[in-house]
N, C-alpha and C positions, 0 to 999 in steps of 0.2 A: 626277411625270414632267415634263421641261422639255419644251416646244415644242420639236420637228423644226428647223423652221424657223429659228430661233436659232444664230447664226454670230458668229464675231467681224467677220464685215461688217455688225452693228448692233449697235451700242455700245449701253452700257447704263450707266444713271445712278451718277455715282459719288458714295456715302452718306459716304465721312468726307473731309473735310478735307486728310489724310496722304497717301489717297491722288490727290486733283485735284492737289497741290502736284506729286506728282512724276509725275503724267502730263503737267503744263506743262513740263515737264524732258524730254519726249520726244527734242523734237529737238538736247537736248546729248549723246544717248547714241550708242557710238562700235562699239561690237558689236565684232565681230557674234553673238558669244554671249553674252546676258544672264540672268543668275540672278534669278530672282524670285520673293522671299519672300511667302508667301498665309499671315498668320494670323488674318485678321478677316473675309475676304472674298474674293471671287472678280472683282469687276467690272473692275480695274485693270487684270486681265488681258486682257481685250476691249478697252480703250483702248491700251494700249500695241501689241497686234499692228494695230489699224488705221489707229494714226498712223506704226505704224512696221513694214510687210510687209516689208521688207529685213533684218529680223534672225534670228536664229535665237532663241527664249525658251524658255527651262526654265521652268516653273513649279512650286513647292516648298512643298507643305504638311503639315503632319503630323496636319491634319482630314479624316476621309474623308470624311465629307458635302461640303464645299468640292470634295475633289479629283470624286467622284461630279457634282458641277454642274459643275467644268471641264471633265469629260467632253461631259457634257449639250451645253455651248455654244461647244464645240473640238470637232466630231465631225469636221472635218475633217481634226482630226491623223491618225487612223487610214489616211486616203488618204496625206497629205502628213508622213510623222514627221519626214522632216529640217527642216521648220520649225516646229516646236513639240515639246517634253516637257514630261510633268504626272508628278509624281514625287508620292508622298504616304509619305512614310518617318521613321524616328523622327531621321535625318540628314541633312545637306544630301548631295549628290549628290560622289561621290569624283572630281571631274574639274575643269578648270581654268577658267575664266570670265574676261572680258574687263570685264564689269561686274557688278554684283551690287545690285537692289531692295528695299530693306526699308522700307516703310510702318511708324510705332508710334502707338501711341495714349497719351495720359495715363492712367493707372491701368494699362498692362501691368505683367506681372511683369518687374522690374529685372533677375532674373537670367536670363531667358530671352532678355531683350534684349541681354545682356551677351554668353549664350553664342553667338545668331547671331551678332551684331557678329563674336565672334572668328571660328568657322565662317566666317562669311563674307570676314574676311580672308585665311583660310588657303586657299581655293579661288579666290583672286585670284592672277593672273598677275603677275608686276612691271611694276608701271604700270599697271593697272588701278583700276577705283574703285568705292568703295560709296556707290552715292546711297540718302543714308536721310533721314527727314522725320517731323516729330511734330504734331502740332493744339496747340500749345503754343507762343505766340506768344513768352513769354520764356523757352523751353527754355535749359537749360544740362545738364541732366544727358544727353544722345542724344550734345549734343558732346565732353563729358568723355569718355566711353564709347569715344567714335570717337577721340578724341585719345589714349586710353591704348590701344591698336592704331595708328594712323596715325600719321607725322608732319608731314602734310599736311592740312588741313582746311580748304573752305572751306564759310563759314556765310553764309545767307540767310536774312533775317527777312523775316515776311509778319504782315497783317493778322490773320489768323485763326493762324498757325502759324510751321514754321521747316522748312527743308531744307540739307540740307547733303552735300559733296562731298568723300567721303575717298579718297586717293591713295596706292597702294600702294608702297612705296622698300626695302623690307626687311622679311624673314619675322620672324617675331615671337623673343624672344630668351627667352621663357616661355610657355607655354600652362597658362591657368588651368582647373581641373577644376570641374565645375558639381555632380557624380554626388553623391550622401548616401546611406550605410547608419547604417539603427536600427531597435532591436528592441524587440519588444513580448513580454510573456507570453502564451502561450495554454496555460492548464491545466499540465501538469509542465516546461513546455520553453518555449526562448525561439524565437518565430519570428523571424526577420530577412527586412529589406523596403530593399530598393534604391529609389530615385528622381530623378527631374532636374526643372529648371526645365519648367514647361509642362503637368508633371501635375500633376493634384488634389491638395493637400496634400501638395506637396512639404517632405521632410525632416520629417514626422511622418505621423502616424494623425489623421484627423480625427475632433472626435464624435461624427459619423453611422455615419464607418466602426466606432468602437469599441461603438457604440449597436447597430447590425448583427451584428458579431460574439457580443456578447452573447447577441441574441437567439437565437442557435442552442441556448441551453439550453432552450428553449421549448419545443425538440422533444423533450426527452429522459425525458417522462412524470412532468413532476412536476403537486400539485395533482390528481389526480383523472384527470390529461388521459392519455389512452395515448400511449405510445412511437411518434415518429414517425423510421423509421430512413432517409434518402433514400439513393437509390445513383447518378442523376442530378443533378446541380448546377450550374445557370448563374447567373453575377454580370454584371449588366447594369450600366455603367459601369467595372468593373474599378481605375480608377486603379493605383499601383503595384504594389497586387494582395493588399495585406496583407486583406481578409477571403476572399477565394478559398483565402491561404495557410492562415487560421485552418479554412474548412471542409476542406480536407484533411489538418490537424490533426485534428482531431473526426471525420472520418470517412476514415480512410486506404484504405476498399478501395471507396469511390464515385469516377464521373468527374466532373468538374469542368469547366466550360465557364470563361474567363473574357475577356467580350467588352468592348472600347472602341472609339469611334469614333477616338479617338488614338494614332496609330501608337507615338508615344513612351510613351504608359503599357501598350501593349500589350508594347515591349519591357519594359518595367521589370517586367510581371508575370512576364517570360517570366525575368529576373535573378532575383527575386523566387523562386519555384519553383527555380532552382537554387539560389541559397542553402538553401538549407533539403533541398535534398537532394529535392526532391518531383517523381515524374514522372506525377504522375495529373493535371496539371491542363493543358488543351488553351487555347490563346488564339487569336481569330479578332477582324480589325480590319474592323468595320461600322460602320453607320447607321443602317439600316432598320427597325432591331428585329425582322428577320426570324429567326430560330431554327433550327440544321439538326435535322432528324429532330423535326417539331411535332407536340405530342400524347405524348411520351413522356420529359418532366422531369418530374424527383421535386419539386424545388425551387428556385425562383429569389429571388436578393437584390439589392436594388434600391436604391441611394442618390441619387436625381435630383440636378440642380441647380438651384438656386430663380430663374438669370435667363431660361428660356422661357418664363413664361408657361403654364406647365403642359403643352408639346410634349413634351417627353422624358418626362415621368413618363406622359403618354399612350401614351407609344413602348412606354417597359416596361411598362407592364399589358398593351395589347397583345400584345406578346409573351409574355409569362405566361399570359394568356388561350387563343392559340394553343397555347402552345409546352407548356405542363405535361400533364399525365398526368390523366386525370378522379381527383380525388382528392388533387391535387398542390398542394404549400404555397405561396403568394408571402407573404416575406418584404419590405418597404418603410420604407425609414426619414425621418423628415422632421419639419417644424415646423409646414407647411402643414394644417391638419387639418378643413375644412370640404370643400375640395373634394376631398382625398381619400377621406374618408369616406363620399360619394355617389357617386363616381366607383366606387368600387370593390363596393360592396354593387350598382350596375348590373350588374357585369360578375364577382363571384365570391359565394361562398357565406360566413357564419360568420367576418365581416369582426368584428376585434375591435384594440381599442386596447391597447396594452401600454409604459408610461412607463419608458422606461429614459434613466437620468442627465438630461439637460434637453430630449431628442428622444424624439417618440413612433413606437413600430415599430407598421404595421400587417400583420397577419395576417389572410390568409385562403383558402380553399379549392376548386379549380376546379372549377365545374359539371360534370354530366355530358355527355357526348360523345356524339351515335348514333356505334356501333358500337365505342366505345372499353372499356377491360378496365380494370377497376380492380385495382391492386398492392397490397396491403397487408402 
């Protein structure tokens, strides 16, 4: 929970580079509606509304957690909406902008910076401008980008970085698509997985997700082990959604939960499920790792990602721990295996390793509950 107290009348320090370049850029901005892109952070947005309370800002991100702390530290919009929107959608906002912010960093994904750049031409007014900025003192690839949209550009090199001012003169004469369909086998049929820049392994399976899916044979009594049949199923990370699609595959008459903190893979799952024809599978865009109806999932599957520091994969045990059925599987896939292995034997039962392709699944099973009813 953020501090009450926290307003965009106390700025708050700003961590990369990209973004101090174009809060120095405040006062060339000409409003009075500004679009502004949040994919790495939240702070820029506190600087900009205090150096500049005469604008109106949208705020655009397609990270709930980000958009849940612009909440946190904008609780004033709630009183005052005509001067702030926080938007957290898998698109930018269908309405016309006078300016447009976008912060990048070196090592973003090329294509998702490509896809904003154009989005955000296309919600530019004639004569309007996108100020974008990189930590990349001898950039050339953010101004190509901007030059193949614009034909106006102007570039500003800095010590540490580069910003630059693009000016809108005419609607684009082509709009390039970012979208990939491709299929995988699951068992007699080919599933098919939609996806776009910004989600998890974009334009394949990655494989943790294929190491994941896998493991669902786990369940199905072979080796000695009894048949485990789930009729509950949450996928915590989701991405485009291809092992959510594999579990409703493998088990067509269970529900299926499948949650992302990102709006964008949350649609893609939601594409995802209709390609394939599939209407059992539910998608809900969180953060929290909070779980609806806890204490009564059969099974949850879990692919973290390796740059927190171990917050998320804490997130999803968590939520497995609450969220499962006394008796209920977690499914986790990963490379990490020391702290998962203690991590998890704290918090479940019959915690075991299982080597599939170059990543190891672990499995294991939920303690008992007071007052909870074991399914079998």
């Amino acid at each position: 929970m953020l501090p009450n107290h926290q307003s965009a009348a106390s700025p708050r320090t700003l961590k990369f580079v990209s973004d101090r370049l174009l809060a120095e850029l405040s006062a060339e901005l000409r409003g009075p509606n500004v679009l502004v892109l949040l994919m790495h952070g939240t702070t820029l947005a506190s600087s900009l509304r205090t150096a500049r309370p005469d604008l109106k800002f949208t705020f655009f991100t397609t990270e709930h957690f980000f958009y849940r702390t612009l909440q946190a530290f904008h609780a004033d919009v709630m009183v005052t909406p005509d001067a702030v929107s926080i938007i957290c959608a898998a698109d930018l906002p269908e309405q016309e902008f006078d300016e447009v912010i976008f912060p990048t960093l070196c090592g973003d994904s090329s294509e998702l910076a490509q896809d904003l750049i154009q989005a955000g031409h296309q919600r530019l007014r004639s004569g309007g401008r996108l100020f974008a900025s990189t930590n990349n003192p001898k950039d050339r690839w953010v101004q190509n980008q901007l030059k193949a949209c614009f034909s106006k550009v102007d570039v500003m090199k800095h010590k540490q970085g580069t910003t630059c001012i693009a000016t809108k003169t005419s609607e684009l004469k082509k709009e390039k698509g970012f979208r990939a369909r491709f299929a995988f086998r699951q068992g007699a049929r080919l599933a098919f997985v939609e996806s776009r820049p910004g989600v998890f392994c974009h334009r394949r399976v990655d494989g943790g997700g294929r190491a994941l899916i896998r493991s669902l044979a786990l369940l199905q009594g072979k080796n000695g082990l009894p048949e485990f049949k789930p009729q509950r199923i949450v996928e915590m990370g989701c991405g485009s959604g291809a092992v959510s699609v594999a579990a409703a595959i493998e088990y067509p008459d269970a529900k299926i939960l499948a949650i992302d903190s990102d709006a964008r893979a949350v649609e893609c799952t939601q594409r995802s499920a209709g390609l394939n024809e599939i209407t059992s599978i539910q998608t809900l865009l969180a953060s929290d790792g909070v779980l609806p109806e806890p204490g009564t999932w059969d099974l949850l599957l879990g692919n973290p990602p390796y740059y927190s520091d171990y917050r998320i994969s804490e997130l999803f045990l968590q939520a497995a721990r609450v969220g499962l059925r006394e008796g209920g599987r977690i499914h986790l896939v990963t490379k990490l295996l020391e702290w998962h292995q203690a991590r998890m034997e704290q918090l479940f039962g019959d915690v075991t390793q299982h080597v599939i392709s170059e990543y190891t699944i672990f499995t294991a099973v939920a303690r008992n509950k007071p007052g909870s009813k074991t399914r079998r």
